[in-house]
C-alpha positions in Angstrom: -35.3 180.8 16.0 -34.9 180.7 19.6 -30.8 181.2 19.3 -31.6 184.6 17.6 -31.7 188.0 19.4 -32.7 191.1 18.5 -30.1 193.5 17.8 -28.0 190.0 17.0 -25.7 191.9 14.3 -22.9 193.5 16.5 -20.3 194.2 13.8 -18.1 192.7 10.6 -14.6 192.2 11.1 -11.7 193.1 8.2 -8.3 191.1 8.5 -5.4 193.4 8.2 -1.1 193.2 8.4 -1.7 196.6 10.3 -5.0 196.5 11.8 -4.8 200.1 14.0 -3.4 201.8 10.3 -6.3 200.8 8.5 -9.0 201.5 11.4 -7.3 205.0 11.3 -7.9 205.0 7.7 -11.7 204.1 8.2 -12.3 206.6 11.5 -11.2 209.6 9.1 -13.0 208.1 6.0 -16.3 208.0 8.0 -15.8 210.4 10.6 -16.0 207.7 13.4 -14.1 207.6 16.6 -12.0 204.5 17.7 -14.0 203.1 20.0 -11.3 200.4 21.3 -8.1 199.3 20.5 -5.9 196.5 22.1 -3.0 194.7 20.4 -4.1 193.1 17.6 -7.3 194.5 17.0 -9.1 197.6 16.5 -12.7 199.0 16.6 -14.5 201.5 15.3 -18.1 202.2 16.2 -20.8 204.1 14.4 -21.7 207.4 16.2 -25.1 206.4 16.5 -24.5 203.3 17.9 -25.1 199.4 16.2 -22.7 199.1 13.7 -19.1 198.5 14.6 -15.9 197.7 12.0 -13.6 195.3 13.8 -9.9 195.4 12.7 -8.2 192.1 13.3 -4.2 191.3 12.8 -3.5 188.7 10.0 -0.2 188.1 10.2 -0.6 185.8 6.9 -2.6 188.4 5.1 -2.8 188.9 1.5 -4.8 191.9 -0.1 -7.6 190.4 -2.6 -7.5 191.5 -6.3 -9.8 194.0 -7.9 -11.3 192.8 -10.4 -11.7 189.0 -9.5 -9.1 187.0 -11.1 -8.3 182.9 -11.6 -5.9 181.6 -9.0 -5.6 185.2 -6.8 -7.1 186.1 -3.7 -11.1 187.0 -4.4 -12.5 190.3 -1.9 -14.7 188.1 0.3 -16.7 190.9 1.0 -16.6 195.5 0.2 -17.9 198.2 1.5 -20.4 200.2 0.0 -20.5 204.4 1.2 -23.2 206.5 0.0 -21.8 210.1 -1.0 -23.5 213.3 -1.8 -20.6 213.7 -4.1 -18.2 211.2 -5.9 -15.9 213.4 -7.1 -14.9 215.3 -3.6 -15.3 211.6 -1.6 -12.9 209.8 -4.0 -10.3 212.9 -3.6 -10.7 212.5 0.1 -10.5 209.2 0.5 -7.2 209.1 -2.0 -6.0 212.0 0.6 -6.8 209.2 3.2 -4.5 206.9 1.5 -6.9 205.2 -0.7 -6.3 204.2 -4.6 -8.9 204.5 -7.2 -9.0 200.8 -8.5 -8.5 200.1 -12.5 -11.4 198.8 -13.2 -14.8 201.3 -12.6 -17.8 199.0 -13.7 -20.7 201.3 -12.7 -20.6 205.5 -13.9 -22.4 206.5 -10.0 -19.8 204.3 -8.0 -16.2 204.5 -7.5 -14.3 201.7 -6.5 -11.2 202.2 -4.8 -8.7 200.2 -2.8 -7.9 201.1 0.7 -4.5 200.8 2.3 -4.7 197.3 3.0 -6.2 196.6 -0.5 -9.5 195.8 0.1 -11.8 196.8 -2.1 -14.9 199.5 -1.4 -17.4 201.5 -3.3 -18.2 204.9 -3.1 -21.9 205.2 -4.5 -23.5 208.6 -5.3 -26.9 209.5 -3.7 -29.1 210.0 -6.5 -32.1 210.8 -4.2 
């Protein structure tokens, strides 16, 4: 297609009540700087470049539920971190501020919540 560019994909961006909290959250998680921050929203680049996590103020926001459930607010989309080990990321990322969710469907990944709620997966690198 004529409308598409190459390097098109710039970023995703995460709706948030506190949007420079949870980019915080994310920077330490991944070891990324802020790369921006204005009222309202928040960005965090990858280090070597091409990936960006916007954080955008939702004033209306409410935190999905983990596992899916009838009638609640669904994740609309999670991260997924590879780890060289589970056990040491989810104990840092709980030091972060993160919370284990109840339900663990897979024995290499950890899904945990992070302060906003939303849902991400710690996966362990089995290479």
């Amino acid at each position: 297609m004529r409308s598409r560019a190459a390097g098109m994909w710039w970023g995703t961006a995460i709706e948030a009540p506190d949007p420079g909290a949870l980019a915080r959250f994310y920077s330490e998680l991944l070891g990324w700087p802020i790369g921006h921050e204005e009222p309202g929203t928040v960005i965090v680049p990858a280090p070597q470049g091409g990936v960006y996590l916007v954080f955008q103020q939702a004033a209306d926001y409410q935190a999905p539920v983990w596992p899916p459930a009838d009638g609640e607010q669904r994740p609309m989309m999670h991260f997924d971190f590879q780890v060289g080990d589970l056990d040491s990321a989810v104990a840092d990322a709980v030091a972060l501020g993160a919370s284990p969710a109840a339900a663990q469907p897979q024995e290499n990944v950890r899904v945990l919540l992070d302060p906003a709620g939303h849902p991400f997966c710690l996966c362990l690198d089995q290479d």
